[in-house]
N, C-alpha and C positions, 0 to 999 in steps of 0.2 A: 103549366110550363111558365108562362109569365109569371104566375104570383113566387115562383122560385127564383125565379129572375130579379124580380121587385126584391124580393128577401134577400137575396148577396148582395144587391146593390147598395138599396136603402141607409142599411150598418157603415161602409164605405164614409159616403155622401155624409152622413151625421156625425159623422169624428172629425171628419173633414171641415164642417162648419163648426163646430164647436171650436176645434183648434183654431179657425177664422176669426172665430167672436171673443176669443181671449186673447189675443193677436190684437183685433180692434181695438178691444180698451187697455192692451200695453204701449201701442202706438200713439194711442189719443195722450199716454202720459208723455213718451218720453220724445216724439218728433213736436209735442205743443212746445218742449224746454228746449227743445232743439232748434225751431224757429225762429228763437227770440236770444239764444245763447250769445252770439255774435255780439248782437248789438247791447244788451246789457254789460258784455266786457270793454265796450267800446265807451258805455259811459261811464264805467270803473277807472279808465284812460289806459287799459291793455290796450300795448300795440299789435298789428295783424300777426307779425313775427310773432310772438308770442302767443296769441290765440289758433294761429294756423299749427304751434307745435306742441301746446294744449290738450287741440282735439283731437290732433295727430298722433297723440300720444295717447289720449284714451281710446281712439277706436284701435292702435295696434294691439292695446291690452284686450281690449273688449275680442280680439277677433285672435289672436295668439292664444290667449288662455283656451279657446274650444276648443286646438289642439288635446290639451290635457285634458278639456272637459269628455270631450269625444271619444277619447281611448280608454278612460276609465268608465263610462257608460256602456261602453263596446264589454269590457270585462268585468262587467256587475249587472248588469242588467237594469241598473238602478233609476231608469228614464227620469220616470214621476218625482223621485226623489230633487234632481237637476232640474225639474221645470220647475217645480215649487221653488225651490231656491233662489231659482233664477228670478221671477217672478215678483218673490217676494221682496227683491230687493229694490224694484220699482221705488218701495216709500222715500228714498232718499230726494226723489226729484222735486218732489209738492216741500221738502226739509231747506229747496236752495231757496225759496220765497222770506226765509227768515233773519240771512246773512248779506251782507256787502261785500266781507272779508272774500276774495277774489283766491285765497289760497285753498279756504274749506271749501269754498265754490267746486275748485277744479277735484277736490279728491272725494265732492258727493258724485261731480260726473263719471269718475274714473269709477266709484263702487257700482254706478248704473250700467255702465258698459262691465265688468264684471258682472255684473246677474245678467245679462244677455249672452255673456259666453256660456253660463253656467248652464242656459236652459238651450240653446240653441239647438246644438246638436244632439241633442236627443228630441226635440220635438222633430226635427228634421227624415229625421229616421224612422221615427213610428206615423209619421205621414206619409211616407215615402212608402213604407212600408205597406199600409192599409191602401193606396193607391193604386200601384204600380199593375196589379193582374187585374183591377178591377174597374176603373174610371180613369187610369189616364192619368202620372205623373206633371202633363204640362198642364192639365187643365186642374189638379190639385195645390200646385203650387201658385198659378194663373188664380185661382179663387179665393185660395189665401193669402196672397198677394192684394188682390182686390178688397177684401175686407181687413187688411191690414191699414190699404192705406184710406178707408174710410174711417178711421183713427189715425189717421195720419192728416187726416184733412181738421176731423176736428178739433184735435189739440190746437194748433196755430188759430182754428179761429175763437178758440177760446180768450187766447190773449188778443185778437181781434177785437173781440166784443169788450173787452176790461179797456181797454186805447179805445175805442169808441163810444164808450158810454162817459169816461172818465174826463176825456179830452185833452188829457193830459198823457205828455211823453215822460215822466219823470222815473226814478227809480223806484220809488213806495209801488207804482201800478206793475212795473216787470212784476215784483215781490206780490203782487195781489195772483199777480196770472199764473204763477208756480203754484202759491198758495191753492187757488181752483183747481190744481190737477191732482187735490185729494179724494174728489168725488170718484173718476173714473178709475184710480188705482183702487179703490173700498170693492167698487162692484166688482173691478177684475180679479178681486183674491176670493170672493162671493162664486162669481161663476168661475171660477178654476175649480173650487171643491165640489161645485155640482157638475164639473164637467169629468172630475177624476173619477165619482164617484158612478154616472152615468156609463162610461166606458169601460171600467173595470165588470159593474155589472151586465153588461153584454158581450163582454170579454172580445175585444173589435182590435183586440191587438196583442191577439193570443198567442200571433209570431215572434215576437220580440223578448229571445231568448240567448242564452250563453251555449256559442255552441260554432265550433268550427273557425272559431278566432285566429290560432295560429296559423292552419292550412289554406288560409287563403290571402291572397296577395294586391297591392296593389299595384295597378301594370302602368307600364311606359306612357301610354294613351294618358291616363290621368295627370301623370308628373306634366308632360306639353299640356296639360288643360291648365294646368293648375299655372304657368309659367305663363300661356296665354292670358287668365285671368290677371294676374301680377300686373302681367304690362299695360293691358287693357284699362286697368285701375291705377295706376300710375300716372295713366295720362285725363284720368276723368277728374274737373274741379269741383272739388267740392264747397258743399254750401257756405260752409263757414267763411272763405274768402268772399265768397258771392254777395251774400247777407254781411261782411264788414265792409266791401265793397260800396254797396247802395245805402248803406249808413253814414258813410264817411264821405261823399258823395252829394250827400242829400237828393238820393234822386228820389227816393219814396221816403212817406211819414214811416213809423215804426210798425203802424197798423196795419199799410200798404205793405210793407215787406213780409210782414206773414202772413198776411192773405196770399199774397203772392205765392209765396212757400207753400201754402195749402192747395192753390190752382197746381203745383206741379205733384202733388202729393194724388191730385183727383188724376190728372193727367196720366198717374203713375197705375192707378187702379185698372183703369180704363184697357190702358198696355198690358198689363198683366196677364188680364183675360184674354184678351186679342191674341197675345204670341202666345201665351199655354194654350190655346187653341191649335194654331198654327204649326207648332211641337209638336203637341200630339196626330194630327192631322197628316204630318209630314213622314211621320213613323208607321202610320197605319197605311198607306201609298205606299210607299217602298218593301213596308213587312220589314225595317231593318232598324232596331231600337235607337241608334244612333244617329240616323239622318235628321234627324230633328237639329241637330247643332248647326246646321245652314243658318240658324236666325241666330245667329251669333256675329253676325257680319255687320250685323245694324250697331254692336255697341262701340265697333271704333273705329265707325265713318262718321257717328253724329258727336261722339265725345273730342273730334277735333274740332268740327264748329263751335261747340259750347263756349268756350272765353272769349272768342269773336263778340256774341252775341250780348253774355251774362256781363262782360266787364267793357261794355260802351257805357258811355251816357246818355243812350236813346232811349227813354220809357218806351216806345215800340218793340227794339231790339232785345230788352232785358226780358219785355212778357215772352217773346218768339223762345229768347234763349233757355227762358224759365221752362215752355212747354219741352222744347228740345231734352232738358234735364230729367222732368218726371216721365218722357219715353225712356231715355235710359236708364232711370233706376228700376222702370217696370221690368224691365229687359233683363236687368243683373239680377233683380230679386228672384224672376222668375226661371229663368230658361239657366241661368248659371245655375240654380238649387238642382233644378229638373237634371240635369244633365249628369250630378252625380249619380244620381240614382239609375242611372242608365249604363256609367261606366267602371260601378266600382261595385262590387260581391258585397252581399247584402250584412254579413257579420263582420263586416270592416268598414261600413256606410256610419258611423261613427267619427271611426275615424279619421276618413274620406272627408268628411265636411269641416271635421277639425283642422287639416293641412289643410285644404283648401281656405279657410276660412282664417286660418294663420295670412296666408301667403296674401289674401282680400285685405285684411287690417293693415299689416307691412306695406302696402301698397297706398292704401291711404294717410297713413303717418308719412310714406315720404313724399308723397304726390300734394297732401296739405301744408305741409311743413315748408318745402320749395317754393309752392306757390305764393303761401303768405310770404314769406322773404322777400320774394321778388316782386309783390307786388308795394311792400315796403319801402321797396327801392323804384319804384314806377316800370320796371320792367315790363309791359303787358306784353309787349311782343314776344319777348324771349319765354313769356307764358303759353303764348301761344304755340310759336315754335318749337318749343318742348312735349308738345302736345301731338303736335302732328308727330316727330322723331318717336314717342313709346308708343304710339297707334300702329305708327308702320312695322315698328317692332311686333306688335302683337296680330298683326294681318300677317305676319312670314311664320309666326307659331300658330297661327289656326289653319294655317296651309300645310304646314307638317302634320300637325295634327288629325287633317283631314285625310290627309294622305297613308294614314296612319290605321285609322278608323277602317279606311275602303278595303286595305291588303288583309286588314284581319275580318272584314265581315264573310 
C-alpha cells in the first residue's frame, strides 16, 4: 500500500522540481538583468518617466501576449512547443552586455518578456495539472516559486560579485554582468531537453489534452478575481522606480542595490513556501477548494506600505521596505497562480492564466508608468495616496468575490 502510494506521488513531486530547476536558471538570467536594469538606464541619462514606461510597457507585452499564448496552447496542445520557445529566447539578455544603444536595449527586453509569455501559460497548466489531485497546488506553486526565486537571488548577486571584485561602478562592468548571464541561460536550454525528455518518458502529464474546450466556461468568480488582481497590481511599486529611486538618491552603491534586490528575491522564496503551505492547509480544513484565497488579504494591506518604506531615504526603511516587497511578490507569484487552478475548468486553465495574466501586465504598465512620472515630478505622497485608493479598490473586489465564492460553494 505505501510503495503505491510512494509511486503516485514520486512522478508528481519530480516534474514538479524539474519545472523548479528550469525556472531557477531562467530567473538566475532574467531577475540578474532586472536588478541592474534601472540603474544602467540611469547612467545612459534615461529619465524615470521613461524607464517607468519602458518596463511598463515590456511587462504589459510580456503578460498580454499570454492571453494568445494561452488560448492557442488550450487548442493545440502544443505546451513543450511554447516552453522551448519561450525559453529559448532567454539568449537576448547575456546580447544587452554588448550595446549602450538604450533603444536596442529596450527591444532585446521587450523580446525577453515575449519569450515569458510564450512559455508561461503552458508551463503553468501542466503543473497545475500534475499537482492539483495529488500534492497540493499551493504547495506546487509555493515550491516553484521557491526555486524560482533562488535564481532570482542569484542573478543580482552575480552582477554583485562583478561591482565587487571590479570596484568599479562604470558601464564596461553593467556590460560584464549581462555578459555572465550566458552561463546560466547554456545550462538552462541543457536541462530543459533533459527535462522534456525525462517527462515525456514517463509520460507525468499524460492529462494534457485537446478536449472539451468549447463546453466549458469561464465563470463570474474569475472575472472579480481577475479585476481583484488588476487593482491589487495597480497599486503595487514596482522595482524599477524603487532601484531608479536609490540610484538617483545615492542611497546605495550599485552593488548595494542588487544585493538588496536579491535579499527580497530570498525574502520572496521563503513566502512562497510559507503561504503554498498555508493555501493548501486552508483547503484541506474546510474540504472547500476555494478557502484558500483568505491569504489574499496579505497583498493589499502590505502593497500600501511599500512606497512609505521603499521611497524614503532611510537605509533602515528601504531594507524593511525591501523585505515587505519580496513578501508580496511571494504572495502574487504564489497564491494568485494557485488560485486559478482552483477556479477555472481544467481545458480553459490556459486560457484562465492568459486573461489573467493580461489583466497582471496591464496593471503593471499603468501602475509603473504613473509612478515613475510622479516620481519625476517629486510627487511621493500622491504615490502613496494612490496606493492606498487602488488597494481599497481591490479589498471591495475580494469581498465580492468572497462573497461570491461562499453562495456557490
Amino acid at each position: 500500500m505505501t510503495m503505491e502510494k510512494e509511486s503516485k506521488f514520486s512522478p508528481a513531486v519530480t516534474a514538479i522540481i524539474l519545472f523548479g530547476v528550469i525556472s531557477l536558471l531562467g530567473d538566475a538570467v532574467y531577475e540578474g538583468a532586472r536588478s541592474a536594469n534601472s540603474q544602467y538606464f540611469n547612467l545612459l541619462s534615461v529619465s524615470a518617466t521613461q524607464v517607468g514606461l519602458f518596463f511598463g510597457i515590456g511587462e504589459f507585452i510580456g503578460y498580454a501576449l499570454r492571453l494568445a499564448a494561452g488560448i492557442f496552447s488550450d487548442r493545440t496542445g502544443r505546451y513543450w512547443l511554447f516552453i522551448f520557445l519561450g525559453y529559448g529566447m532567454l539568449v537576448v539578455v547575456p546580447l544587452m552586455g554588448f550595446t549602450m544603444n538604450w533603444n536596442i536595449l529596450i527591444i532585446l527586453i521587450m523580446m525577453e518578456r515575449i519569450g515569458k509569455a510564450l512559455r508561461s501559460p503552458s508551463k503553468d497548466t501542466i503543473i497545475s495539472a500534475v499537482a492539483q489531485n495529488q500534492v497540493g497546488v499551493g504547495f506546487a506553486f509555493g515550491l516553484q516559486e521557491a526555486l524560482d526565486q533562488i535564481g532570482a537571488l542569484v542573478g543580482p548577486l552575480i552582477f554583485t560579485i562583478v561591482f565587487f571584485i571590479t570596484g568599479r561602478n562604470e558601464l564596461t562592468q553593467y556590460q560584464l554582468g549581462y555578459k555572465a548571464l550566458i552561463i546560466p541561460f547554456v545550462l538552462l536550454m541543457i536541462f530543459l531537453i533533459f527535462a522534456y525528455k525525462k517527462i515525456e518518458k514517463e509520460n507525468l502529464i499524460k492529462e494534457v489534452h485537446v478536449k472539451e474546450y468549447k463546453e466549458e466556461q469561464l465563470k463570474p468568480t474569475f472575472w472579480i478575481y481577475t479585476a481583484f488582481t488588476f487593482f491589487a497590481t495597480l497599486g503595487f511599486l514596482n522595482f524599477s522606480v524603487i532601484g531608479y529611486h536609490l540610484k538617483a538618491e545615492g542611497i546605495f552603491s550599485d552593488g548595494n542595490i542588487t544585493l538588496l534586490y536579491a535579499l527580497a528575491m530570498g525574502i520572496d522564496a521563503i513566502t512562497a513556501l510559507l503561504f503554498g503551505k498555508i493555501y493548501d492547509n486552508m483547503k484541506s480544513k474546510t474540504g472547500i477548494k476555494t478557502s484558500g484565497l483568505l491569504t489574499l488579504l496579505v497583498i493589499p494591506f502590505l502593497s500600501v506600505v511599500l512606497p512609505i518604506f521603499t521611497l524614503s531615504n532611510s537605509k533602515a526603511l528601504v531594507i524593511i521596505g525591501m523585505i515587505v516587497f519580496g513578501i508580496i511578490m511571494g504572495v502574487h507569484e504564489t497564491i494568485m497562480r494557485s488560485a486559478i487552478a482552483d477556479i477555472v475548468p481544467f481545458y480553459k486553465r490556459g486560457t484562465g492564466y492568459g486573461v489573467f495574466n493580461t489583466a497582471y501586465g496591464l496593471a503593471l504598465l499603468g501602475g509603473s508608468s504613473l509612478m515613475g512620472f510622479l516620481y519625476d515630478k517629486d510627487m511621493i505622497v500622491t504615490i502613496i495616496t494612490i496606493a492606498i485608493l487602488f488597494e481599497m479598490i481591490a479589498l471591495l473586489l475580494y469581498y465580492k468575490m468572497n462573497k461570491m465564492v461562499k453562495i456557490n460553494s
